[in-house]
N, C-alpha and C positions, 0 to 999 in steps of 0.2 A: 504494500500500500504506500510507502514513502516513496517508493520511486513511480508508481502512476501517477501522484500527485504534479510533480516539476515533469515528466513527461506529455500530462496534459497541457499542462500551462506552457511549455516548448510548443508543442504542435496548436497550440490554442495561438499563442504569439506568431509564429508565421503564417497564419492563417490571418490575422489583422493585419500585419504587414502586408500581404499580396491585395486584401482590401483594400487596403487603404489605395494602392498605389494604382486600383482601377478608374474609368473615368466615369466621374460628375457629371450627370445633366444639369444644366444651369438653370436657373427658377426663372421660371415666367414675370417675375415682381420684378422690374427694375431696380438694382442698386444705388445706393449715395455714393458707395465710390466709384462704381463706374457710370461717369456722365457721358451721354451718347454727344455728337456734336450738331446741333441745329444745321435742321437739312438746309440748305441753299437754296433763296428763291430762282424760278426760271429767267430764261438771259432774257426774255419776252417782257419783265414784270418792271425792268428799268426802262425807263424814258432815251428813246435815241438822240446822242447828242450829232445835232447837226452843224457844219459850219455855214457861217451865213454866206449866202453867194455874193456880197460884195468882200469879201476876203478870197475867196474863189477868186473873185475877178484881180484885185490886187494879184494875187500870187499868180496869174496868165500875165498881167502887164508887165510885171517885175519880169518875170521868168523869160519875158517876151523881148524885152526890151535887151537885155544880159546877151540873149539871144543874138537879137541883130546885130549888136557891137561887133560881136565876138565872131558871127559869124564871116560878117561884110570884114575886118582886117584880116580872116583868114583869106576868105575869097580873095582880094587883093596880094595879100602878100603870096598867096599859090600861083595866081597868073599874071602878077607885075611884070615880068621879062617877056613875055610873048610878044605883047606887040603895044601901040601906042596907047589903046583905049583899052587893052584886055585886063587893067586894073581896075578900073570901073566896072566892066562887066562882069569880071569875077567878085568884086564886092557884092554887085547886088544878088547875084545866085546866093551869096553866101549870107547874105543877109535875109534874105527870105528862107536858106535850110536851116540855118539855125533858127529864125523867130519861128519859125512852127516845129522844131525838135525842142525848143525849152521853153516856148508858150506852156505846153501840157503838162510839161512837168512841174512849170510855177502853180499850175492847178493841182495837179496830182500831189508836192509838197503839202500846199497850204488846204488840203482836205483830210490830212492827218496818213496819205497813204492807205488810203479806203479805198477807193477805186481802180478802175483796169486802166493801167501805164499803157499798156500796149495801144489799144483799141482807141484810146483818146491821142496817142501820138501817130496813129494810121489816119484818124480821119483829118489829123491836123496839116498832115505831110498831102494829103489826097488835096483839102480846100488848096493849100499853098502852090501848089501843082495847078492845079485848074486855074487860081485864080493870075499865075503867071502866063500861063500860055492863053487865056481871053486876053492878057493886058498885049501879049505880043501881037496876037492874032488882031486886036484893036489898035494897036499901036497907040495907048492911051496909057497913063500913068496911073490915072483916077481911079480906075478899077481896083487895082492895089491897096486904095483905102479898103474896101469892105471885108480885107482879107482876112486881118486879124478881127475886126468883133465878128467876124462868123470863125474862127479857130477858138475864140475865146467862148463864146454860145456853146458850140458844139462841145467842148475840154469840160466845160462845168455841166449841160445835160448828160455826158458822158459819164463823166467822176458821179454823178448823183445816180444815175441809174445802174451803174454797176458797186457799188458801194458796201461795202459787207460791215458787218461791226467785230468789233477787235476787245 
């Protein structure tokens, strides 16, 4: 009988030991110590912040302007040696690729990079295109006004209709 006793209690104690070390279903009750974290409202439930289109427009004129500088001394300084006037007329190419290559992109900066780059510097490069060869084809200069406020139109209905939120 002395030694059934400490034999039980051995085989009693390894048997609470393998208990214990089996797994716990967790109680349906939520804990105080474990705090869940507040679900997140949806991305739908906050207010779209929009930029206003006269910042849109600033960032086509800036963008535009940078543009033609930058582009008309390339155009000239590329085709100064050719010939007597081929500085002039590489300025103006150059000045019209560049004002509708950085038109779109002073809109597409100043919209926070929401918009489709692409798709607003295709239709920019397409107006700028068109509206040189009507000015050749006219052999009028005037024409040329309307070129930018329709790159500049077209860069901010563009940036707003392709727009994503971030």
């Amino acid at each position: 009988m002395q030694r059934f006793f400490p034999a039980l209690l051995v085989l009693t104690g390894l048997q609470v030991g393998s208990l214990h070390a089996q797994c716990v279903t967790s109680s349906p009750f939520p804990s105080i110590d474990h705090v869940s974290p507040p679900a997140l409202p949806p991305l739908d439930a906050f207010p779209r912040h929009e930029v206003h289109p006269a910042l849109l427009t600033a960032g086509g004129i800036l963008g535009g302007a940078v543009g033609v500088f930058g582009g008309a001394l390339a155009g000239a300084y590329l085709t100064g040696n050719s010939c007597e006037d081929c500085a002039l007329v590489g300025a103006v190419y150059g000045a019209v690729t560049g004002g509708s290559t950085l038109l779109p992109l002073g809109v597409h900066l100043a919209n926070g990079r929401r918009g489709n780059f692409g798709s607003s510097l295709l239709a920019s490069l397409a107006v700028g295109a068109v509206g040189l060869g009507v000015a050749q084809a006219a052999n009028s200069v005037e024409v040329m006004i309307a070129v930018p406020v329709l790159q500049i139109v077209s860069a901010v209905f563009i940036e707003r209709g392709t727009e994503r939120r971030r």
